[in-house]
C-alpha positions in Angstrom: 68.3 88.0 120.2 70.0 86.0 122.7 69.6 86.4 126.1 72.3 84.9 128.3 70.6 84.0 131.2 71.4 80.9 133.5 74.2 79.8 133.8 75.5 83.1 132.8 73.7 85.3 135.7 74.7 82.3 137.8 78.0 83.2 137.1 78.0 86.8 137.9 75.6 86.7 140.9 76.6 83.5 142.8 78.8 85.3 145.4 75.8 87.1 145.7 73.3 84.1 146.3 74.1 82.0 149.4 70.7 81.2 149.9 70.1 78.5 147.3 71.1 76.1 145.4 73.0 77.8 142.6 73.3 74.4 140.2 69.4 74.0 140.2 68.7 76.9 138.8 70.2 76.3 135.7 67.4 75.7 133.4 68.9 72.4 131.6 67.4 69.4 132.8 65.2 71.1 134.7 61.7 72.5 135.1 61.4 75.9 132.4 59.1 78.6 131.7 58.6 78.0 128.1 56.0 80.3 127.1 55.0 83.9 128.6 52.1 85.8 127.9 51.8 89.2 129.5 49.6 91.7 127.5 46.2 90.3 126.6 44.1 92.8 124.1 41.4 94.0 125.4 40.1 94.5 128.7 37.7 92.8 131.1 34.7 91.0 129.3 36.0 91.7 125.9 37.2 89.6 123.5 40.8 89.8 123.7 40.1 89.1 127.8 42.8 91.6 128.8 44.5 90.5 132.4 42.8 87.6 132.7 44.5 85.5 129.8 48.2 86.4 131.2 49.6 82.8 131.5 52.8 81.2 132.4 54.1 77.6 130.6 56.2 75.1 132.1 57.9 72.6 130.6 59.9 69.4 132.1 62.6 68.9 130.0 64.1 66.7 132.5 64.4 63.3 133.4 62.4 63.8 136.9 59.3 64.0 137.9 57.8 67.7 139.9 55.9 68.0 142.7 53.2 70.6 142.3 52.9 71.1 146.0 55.3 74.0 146.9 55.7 75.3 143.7 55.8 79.3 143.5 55.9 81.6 140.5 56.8 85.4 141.5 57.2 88.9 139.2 59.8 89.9 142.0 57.1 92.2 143.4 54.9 89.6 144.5 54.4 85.8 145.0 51.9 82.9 144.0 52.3 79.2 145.2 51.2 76.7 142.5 48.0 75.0 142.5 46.2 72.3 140.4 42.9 73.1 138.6 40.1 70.8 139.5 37.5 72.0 137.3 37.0 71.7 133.7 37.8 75.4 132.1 36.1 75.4 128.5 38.4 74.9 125.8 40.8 72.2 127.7 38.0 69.4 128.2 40.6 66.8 127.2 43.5 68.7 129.6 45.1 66.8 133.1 43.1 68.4 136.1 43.9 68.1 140.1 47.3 67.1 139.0 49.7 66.5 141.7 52.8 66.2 139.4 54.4 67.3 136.3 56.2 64.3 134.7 59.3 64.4 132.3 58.1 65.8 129.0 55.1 67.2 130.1 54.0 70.5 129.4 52.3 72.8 131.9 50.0 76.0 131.6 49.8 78.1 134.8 46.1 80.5 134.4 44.9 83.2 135.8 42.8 82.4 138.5 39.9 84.6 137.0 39.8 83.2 133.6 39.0 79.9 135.7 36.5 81.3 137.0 34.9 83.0 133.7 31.4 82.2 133.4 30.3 79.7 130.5 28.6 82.5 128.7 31.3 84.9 128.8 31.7 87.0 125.3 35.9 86.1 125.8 37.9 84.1 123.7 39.0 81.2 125.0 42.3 79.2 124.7 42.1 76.1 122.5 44.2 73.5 124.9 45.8 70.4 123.5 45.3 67.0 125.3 47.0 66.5 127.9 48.2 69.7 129.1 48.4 70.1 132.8 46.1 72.8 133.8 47.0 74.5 136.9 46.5 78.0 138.4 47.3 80.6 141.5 46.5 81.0 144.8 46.2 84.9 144.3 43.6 86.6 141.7 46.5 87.9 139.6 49.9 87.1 138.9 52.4 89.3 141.1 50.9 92.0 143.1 48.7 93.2 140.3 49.5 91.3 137.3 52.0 91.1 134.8 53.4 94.3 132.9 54.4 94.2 129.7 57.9 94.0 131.0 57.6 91.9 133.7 59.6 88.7 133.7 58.8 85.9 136.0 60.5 83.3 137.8 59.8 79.3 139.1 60.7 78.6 142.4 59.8 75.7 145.2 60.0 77.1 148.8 57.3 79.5 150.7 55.6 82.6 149.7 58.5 84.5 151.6 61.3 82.6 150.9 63.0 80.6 147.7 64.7 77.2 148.3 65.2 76.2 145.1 65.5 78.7 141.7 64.5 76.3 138.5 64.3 79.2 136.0 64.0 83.0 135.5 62.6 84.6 132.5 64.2 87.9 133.1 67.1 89.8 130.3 68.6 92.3 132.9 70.3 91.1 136.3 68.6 90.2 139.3 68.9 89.4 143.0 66.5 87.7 144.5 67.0 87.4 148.3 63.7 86.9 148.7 60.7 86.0 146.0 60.1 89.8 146.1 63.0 91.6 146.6 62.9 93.2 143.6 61.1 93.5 140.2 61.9 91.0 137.3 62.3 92.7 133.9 61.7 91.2 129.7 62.1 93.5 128.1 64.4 92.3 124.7 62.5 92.0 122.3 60.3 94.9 123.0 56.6 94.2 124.0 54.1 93.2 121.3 50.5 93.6 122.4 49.0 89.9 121.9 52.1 87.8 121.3 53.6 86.2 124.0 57.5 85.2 124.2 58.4 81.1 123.8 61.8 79.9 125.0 64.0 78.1 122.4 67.0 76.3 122.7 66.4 73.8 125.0 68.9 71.3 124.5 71.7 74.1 124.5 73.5 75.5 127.7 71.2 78.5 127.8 67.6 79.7 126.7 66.4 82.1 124.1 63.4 84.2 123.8 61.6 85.0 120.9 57.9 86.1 119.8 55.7 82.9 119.5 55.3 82.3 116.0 51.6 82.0 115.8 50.5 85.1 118.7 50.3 82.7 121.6 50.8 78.8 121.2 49.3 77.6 125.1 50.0 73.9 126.2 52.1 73.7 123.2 55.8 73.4 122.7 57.1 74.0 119.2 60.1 71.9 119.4 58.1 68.9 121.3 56.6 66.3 119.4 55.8 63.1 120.9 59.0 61.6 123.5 61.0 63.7 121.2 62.6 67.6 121.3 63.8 68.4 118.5 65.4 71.9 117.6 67.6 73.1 114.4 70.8 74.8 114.7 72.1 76.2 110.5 75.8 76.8 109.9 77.1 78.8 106.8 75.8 78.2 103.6 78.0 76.6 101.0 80.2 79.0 98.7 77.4 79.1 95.9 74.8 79.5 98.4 73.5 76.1 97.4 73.4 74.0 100.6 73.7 74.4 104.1 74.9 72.6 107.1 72.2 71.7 109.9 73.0 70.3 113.2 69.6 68.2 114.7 69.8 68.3 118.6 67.7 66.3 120.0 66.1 65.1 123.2 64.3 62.0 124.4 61.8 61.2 127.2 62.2 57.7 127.1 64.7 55.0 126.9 66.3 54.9 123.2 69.3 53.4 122.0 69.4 54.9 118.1 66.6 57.2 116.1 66.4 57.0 112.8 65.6 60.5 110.9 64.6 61.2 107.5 64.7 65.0 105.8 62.0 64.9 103.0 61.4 68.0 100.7 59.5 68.1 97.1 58.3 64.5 97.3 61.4 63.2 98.0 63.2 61.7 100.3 67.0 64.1 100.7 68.7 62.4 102.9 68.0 59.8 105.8 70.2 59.5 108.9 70.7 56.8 112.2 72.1 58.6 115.1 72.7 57.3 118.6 71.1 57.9 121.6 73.6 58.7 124.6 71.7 59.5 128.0 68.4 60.3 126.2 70.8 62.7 124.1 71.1 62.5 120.0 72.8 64.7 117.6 72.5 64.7 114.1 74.4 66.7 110.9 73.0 67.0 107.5 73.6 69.0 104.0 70.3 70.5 103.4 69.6 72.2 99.6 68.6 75.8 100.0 66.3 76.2 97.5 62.3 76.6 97.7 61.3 73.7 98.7 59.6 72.9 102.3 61.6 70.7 103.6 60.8 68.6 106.7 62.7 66.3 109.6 60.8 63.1 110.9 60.9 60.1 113.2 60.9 56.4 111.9 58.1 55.0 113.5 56.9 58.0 115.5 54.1 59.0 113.1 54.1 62.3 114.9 57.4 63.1 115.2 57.7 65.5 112.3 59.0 69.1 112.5 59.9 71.3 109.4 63.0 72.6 108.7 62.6 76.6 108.0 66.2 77.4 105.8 64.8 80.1 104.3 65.3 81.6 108.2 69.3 80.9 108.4 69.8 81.6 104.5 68.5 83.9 102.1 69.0 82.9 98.5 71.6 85.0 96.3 69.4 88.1 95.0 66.5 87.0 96.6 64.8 90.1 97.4 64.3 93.1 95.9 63.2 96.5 96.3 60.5 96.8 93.5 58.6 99.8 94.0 58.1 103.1 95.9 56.0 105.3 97.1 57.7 108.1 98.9 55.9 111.1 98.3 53.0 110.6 101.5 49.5 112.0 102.2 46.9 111.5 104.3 45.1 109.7 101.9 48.0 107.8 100.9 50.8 107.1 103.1 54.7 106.2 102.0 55.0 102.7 100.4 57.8 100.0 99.8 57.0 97.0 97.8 59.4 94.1 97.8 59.8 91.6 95.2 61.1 87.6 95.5 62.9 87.5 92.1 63.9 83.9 93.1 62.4 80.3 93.4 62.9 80.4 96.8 60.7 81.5 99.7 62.3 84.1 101.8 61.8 84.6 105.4 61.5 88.7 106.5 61.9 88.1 109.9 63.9 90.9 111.1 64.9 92.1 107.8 65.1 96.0 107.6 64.3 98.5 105.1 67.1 101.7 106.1 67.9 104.9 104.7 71.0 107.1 105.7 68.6 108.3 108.8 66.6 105.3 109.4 65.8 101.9 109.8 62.7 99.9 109.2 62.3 96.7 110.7 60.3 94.4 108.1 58.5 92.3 110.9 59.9 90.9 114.3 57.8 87.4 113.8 58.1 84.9 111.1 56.9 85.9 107.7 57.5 84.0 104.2 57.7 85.8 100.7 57.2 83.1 98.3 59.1 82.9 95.1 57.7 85.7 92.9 55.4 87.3 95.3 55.4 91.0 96.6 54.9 92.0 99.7 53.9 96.4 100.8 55.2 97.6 103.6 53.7 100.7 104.8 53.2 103.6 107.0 49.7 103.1 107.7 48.6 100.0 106.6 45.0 100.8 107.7 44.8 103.8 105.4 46.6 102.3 102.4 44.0 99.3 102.5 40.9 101.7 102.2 42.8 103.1 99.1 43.8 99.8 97.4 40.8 97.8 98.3 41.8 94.4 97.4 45.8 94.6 98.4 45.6 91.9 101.0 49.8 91.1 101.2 50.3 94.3 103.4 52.7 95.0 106.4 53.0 97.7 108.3 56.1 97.8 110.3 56.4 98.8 114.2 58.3 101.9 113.5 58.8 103.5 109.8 62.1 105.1 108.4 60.2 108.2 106.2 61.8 108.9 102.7 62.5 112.1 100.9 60.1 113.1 98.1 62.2 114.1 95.3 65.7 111.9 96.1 67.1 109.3 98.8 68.7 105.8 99.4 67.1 103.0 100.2 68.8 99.7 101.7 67.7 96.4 102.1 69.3 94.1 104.4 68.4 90.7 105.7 67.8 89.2 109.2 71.8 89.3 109.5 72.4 92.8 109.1 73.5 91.5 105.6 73.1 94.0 102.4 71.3 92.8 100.1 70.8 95.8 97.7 71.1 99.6 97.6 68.5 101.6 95.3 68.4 104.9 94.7 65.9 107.4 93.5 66.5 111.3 92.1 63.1 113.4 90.7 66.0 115.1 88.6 67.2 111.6 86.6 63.1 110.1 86.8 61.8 113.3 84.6 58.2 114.2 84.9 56.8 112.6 88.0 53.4 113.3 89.1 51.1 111.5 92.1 52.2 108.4 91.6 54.5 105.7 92.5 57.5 105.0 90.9 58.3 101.2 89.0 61.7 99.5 89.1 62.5 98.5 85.7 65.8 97.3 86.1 66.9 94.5 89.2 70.5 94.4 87.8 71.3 97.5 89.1 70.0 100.0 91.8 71.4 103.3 91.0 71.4 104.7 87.8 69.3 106.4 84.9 67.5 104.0 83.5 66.6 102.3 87.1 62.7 103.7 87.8 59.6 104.7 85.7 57.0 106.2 86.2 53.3 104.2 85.8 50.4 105.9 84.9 49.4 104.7 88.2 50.5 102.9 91.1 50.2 99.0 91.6 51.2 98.0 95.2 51.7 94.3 95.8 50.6 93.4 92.1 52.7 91.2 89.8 53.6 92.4 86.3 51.3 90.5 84.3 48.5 92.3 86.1 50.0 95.6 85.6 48.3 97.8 82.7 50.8 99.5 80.4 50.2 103.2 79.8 48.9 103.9 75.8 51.7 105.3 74.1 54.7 103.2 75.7 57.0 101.4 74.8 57.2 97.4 75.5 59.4 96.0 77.9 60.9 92.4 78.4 62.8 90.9 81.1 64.1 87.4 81.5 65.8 85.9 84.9 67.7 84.4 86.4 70.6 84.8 84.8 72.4 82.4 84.9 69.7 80.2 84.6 70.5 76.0 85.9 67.9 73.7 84.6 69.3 70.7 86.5 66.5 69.5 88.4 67.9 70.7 91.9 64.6 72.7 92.4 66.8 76.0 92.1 66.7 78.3 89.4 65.3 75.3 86.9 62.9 77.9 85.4 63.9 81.0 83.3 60.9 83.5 83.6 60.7 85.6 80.7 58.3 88.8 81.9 56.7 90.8 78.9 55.3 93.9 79.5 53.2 95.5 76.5 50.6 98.3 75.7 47.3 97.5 75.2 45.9 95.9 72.2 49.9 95.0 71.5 50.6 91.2 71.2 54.2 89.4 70.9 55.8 85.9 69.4 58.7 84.6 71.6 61.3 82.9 70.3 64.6 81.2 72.2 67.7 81.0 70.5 71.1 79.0 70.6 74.0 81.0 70.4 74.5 79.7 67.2 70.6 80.7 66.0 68.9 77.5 66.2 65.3 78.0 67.8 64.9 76.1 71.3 61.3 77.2 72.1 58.7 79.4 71.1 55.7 81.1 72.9 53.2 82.5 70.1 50.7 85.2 70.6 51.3 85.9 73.7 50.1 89.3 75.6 51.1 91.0 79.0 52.5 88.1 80.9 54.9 85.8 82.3 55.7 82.5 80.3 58.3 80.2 81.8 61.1 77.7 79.6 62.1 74.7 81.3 65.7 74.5 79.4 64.4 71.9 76.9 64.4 71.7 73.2 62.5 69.2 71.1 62.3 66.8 74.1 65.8 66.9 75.0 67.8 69.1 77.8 69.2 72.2 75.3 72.9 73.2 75.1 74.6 74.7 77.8 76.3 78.3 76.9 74.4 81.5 76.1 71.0 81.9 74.3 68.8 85.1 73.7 65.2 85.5 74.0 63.7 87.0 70.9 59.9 89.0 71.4 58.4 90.0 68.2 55.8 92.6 69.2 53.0 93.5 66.9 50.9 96.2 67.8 48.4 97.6 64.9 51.3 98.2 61.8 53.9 98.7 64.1 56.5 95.9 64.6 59.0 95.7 67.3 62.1 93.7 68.4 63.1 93.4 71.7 66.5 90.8 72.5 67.7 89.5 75.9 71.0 88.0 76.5 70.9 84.5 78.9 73.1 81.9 79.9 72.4 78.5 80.8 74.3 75.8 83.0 74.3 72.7 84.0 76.4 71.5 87.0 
C-alpha cells in the first residue's frame, strides 16, 4: 500500500504549481505529517470523544529548526494557522507548552481546539502523551470547515489563511492542486477508513512516504521508528532459497552529530549478529542476514539504552507451510455464523496482516493491522464474531474480518494466501466424499494434502480455536496420530528443532510411544500417555540421534483392545 506522493505529484503537477516552492514540499528533510487521526468513536461527551479527538502529528525529520508562527494546516476546504497550547491538557502534564518552535527530531501533536478546552471532569478518554511532545492546536473550533471526514487528507503549509508560500507535506493518495489552501478537497482514502485507527507515515528515510493503519489504534506524540536521536526503519529482501534467512537493510537517521553507530541484532538470548556502520551527513545504512525462525528478534544502539526497535520478519516472510486451514464451519445460522479456523503448524510466529482467506467468488481479508499467530496457535475468523462468542463462551482468539467471502454448504474451495498475494494452500470440501455430516463443523485430519478423501472428519462437535489435546474424541472412534514437521532439523537454529507428535484417542484409551531408528533401535519413549501433544528433541541416551528416517510407534490400549498406529519421519542435520 504505497502511496506515491511527493516527489511523485511534484512531478506530474509542477507545470501546474508556479506559486511555490516546488523542492520544499518534498517531504524528506522536512517538516511531515506523521500520524492522522480522523474518525473518533463516539460522539460529543462519550467515551470515544468523537470530533473532538481528530488530531494531526508532525514530525521534523530534518536538520532545521520550525517556526510555529505562520504555520497552517488545511483539508482543502478550509484553513487553520498553527498555534501553541499554553495550558496544561490532562494526560500531557509532562508535554512542551507555548512552544515557539519545533526543533529537529521533535515530534509534534496538532489538537482540536475543543478537546483543549474539555472540562477536567469530562466522562472522555483522554490521550496518554509522552514527555516532551509539543502540544499545539488551531485557531478555528474544528479542523477544515467542519472537521475531518473519514477521507479527508490534510496538508502543512507556512503562508496565510488565503494563500500557501511554502508546501512541506500532503497526506493525500489522489492528485491535487492547490492554488489556494482551499481550492479544493484533499482525499485518504487507500487504505479504506477504519473507525478508531488513525494512519502513521512510514518510510521516512526513503524518497517517498507510506501510509499505513497505526499499529496500536492511535499512537499520539509518538513515532514508531524514533527512538532517542535515532530513526530507524527496516527494509526485508527475499528470503534465502530454504526459506531460512533473510536479508534486512537498517536505514537509519540521526539528530545529532555521529561519526559511526554500532548496532547489535539480539534474538533468543543471544546475541546474532553485531554491526559498525558509518555515519555520512547524519545518514547510516546497515545490511544484515537475519534467521527466520520464531524467535523475536530485536535491533539496538550501543550506548543508547533506548535505542531499541524490534525487527518483525515474520511481516516480510512467512515460514514454509506455516499456516493452515484447520477447520470449517460453512454451513451458517443465526445462531451460528460461518467459521474458518487457522492453524500455525510451525515454530514460527506468523504475521496475518493482509493475509486473505478466497474462494472462486471471494476474498476475505484476514485483518488490515498487525496480527501474530504464534507457533501452534489457532486463530477463528468469522462472520459475526459477536454472535459466535455468545455461542462459544470462552473462544477469546476470534477475528472477524471487514468483509466475509460466504462458503457453500455442501462443497467449495478455499484458498489461503499470504500478505503477498502468495498461495499458501488450497483445501477443498465435498458433503458427497465427508459422508454423514450433521450440525457441525468439519476437522482437518490431514495438513499434507488439501483435496482429497481422507482430508476432513466430522467431530461429534465443533471446537473453534481449540488445540487438539483439548479436543474430546467421539466414543466409538478410532485413534489418530500425527507427527511434524517432516523433515524434522534438530540443529539448534531455533527452527523446526522439535518434532511434535499429536495423539488423538477415545476416551478411557491410553498409548506408549516409542521412536525408532530406521534400523529398529528405540530413541525415545513417552509411556502412558493420553490425548496430547508430547515433543522429542532429536536426542537418544544423551547424545544427538542419527540422521536418516525413523518412525514413531503408539501402542494404544483401550479396555482389551490393542492398536498400532506407525508414522514415517526424517531427521537432518545441516
Amino acid at each position: 500500500m504505497v502511496r506515491y506522493r511527493l516527489p511523485g505529484i511534484i512531478a506530474l503537477f509542477a507545470c501546474l504549481l508556479p506559486f511555490y516552492d516546488l523542492a520544499a514540499a518534498a517531504h524528506t528533510n522536512g517538516l511531515v505529517i506523521s500520524e492522522l487521526y480522523r474518525d473518533p468513536p463516539g460522539g460529543e461527551g462519550e467515551v470515544g470523544g468523537g470530533k473532538t479527538h481528530e488530531f494531526v502529528e508532525l514530525f521534523n525529520c530534518s536538520s532545521d529548526t520550525f517556526q510555529v508562527a505562520g504555520l497552517f494546516v488545511t483539508n482543502g476546504a478550509g484553513a487553520d494557522s498553527i498555534v501553541a497550547v499554553d495550558d496544561t491538557v490532562p494526560g500531557g502534564e509532562r508535554c512542551t507548552y507555548g512552544a515557539s518552535t519545533i526543533v529537529p527530531g521533535a515530534v509534534a501533536l496538532i489538537l482540536d481546539r475543543d478537546y483543549c478546552l474539555l472540562p477536567a471532569g469530562a466522562a472522555v478518554s483522554r490521550f496518554s502523551l509522552p514527555e516532551g511532545t509539543v502540544l499545539l492546536t488551531i485557531s478555528d473550533t474544528a479542523f477544515g470547515s467542519a472537521g475531518l471526514a473519514a477521507q479527508h487528507g490534510v496538508a502543512l503549509y507556512r503562508g496565510r489563511k488565503n494563500h500557501i508560500d511554502t508546501l512541506y507535506d500532503v497526506a493525500a493518495d489522489t492528485p491535487f492542486v492547490l492554488e489556494t489552501p482551499t481550492s479544493g478537497l484533499l482525499h485518504l482514502t487507500d487504505p479504506p477508513n477504519i473507525e478508531g485507527y488513525s494512519l502513521s507515515a512510514k518510510s521516512f528515510t526513503s524518497g517517498f512516504l507510506q501510509y499505513d493503519y497505526t499499529a496500536d489504534s492511535i499512537n499520539p506524540g509518538r513515532v514508531a521508528a524514533l527512538r532517542g536521536a535515532w530513526l530507524l526503519e527496516p527494509e526485508f529482501g527475499q528470503p534465502s532459497a530454504d526459506r531460512s534467512t533473510v536479508i534486512c537493510t537498517l536505514q537509519m537517521q540521526s539528530f545529532r552529530n555521529e561519526s559511526e553507530v554500532r548496532l547489535h541484532i539480539t534474538g533468543g538470548g543471544r546475541t546474532v549478529t553485531s554491526i559498525t556502520v558509518p555515519v555520512i551527513d547524519r545518514q547510516a545504512t546497515g545490511t544484515a542476514v537475519l534467521p527466520v525462525d520464531g524467535t523475536a528478534l530485536q535491533v539496538s544502539i550501543e550506548g543508547c539504552p533506548e535505542c531499541i526497535w524490534p525487527l518483525d520478519v515474520s511481516s516480510a516472510v512467512t515460514p514454509a507451510q506455516a499456516a493452515h486451514v484447520s477447520e470449517l464451519f460453512p454451513r451458517g445460522t443465526a445462531y451460528e455464523p460461518e467459521w474458518v479456523e487457522l492453524y500455525n503448524s510451525s515454530s514460527a510466529a506468523v504475521n496475518l496482516k493482509n493475509w486473505s482467506i478466497a474462494t472462486p467468488e471471494d476474498t476475505t481479508v484476514v485483518t488490515p493491522v498487525s496480527l501474530q499467530l504464534a507457533p501452534h496457535a489457532y486463530l477463528v475468523l468469522t462472520k459475526n464474531a459477536a454472535v459466535l462468542a455468545q455461542r462459544y463462551p470462552s473462544l477469546d482468539n476470534i477475528v472477524q474480518p471487514q468483509s466475509w467471502a460466504s462458503l457453500y454448504n455442501s462443497r467449495d474451495t478455499v484458498f489461503l494466501l499470504d500478505s503477498r498475494n502468495h498461495l499458501v494452500e488450497t483445501v477443498c470440501y465435498d458433503a458427497d466424499v465427508i459422508g454423514e455430516w450433521p450440525a457441525v463443523s468439519i476437522e482437518r485430519s490431514d495438513f499434507s494434502q488439501g483435496c482429497g478423501v481422507n482430508v476432513w472428519t466430522v467431530p461429534e462437535r465443533s471446537t473453534p480455536g481449540m488445540p487438539p489435546q483439548s479436543r474430546n474424541a467421539a466414543p466409538g472412534t478410532s485413534p489418530h496420530l500425527e507427527i511434524g514437521p517432516v523433515p524434522f532439523t534438530p540443529d539448534n537454529d531455533r527452527r523446526d528443532d522439535l518434532l511434535a507428535v499429536t495423539l488423538t484417542l477415545p476416551p478411557g484409551a491410553a498409548a506408549d510411544i516409542t521412536i525408532y531408528g530406521f534400523d529398529g533401535t528405540p530413541l525415545a519413549s513417552f509411556q502412558k500417555r493420553v490425548t496430547s501433544v508430547v515433543y522429542w528433541d532429536g536426542r537418544s541416551g544423551g547424545r544427538g540421534a542419527p540422521a536418516g528416517p525413523f518412525f514413531v510407534c503408539a501402542e494404544v490400549t483401550s479396555g482389551t483392545k490393542k492398536t498400532v498406529l506407525r508414522k514415517k519421519g526424517i531427521l537432518w542435520r545441516r
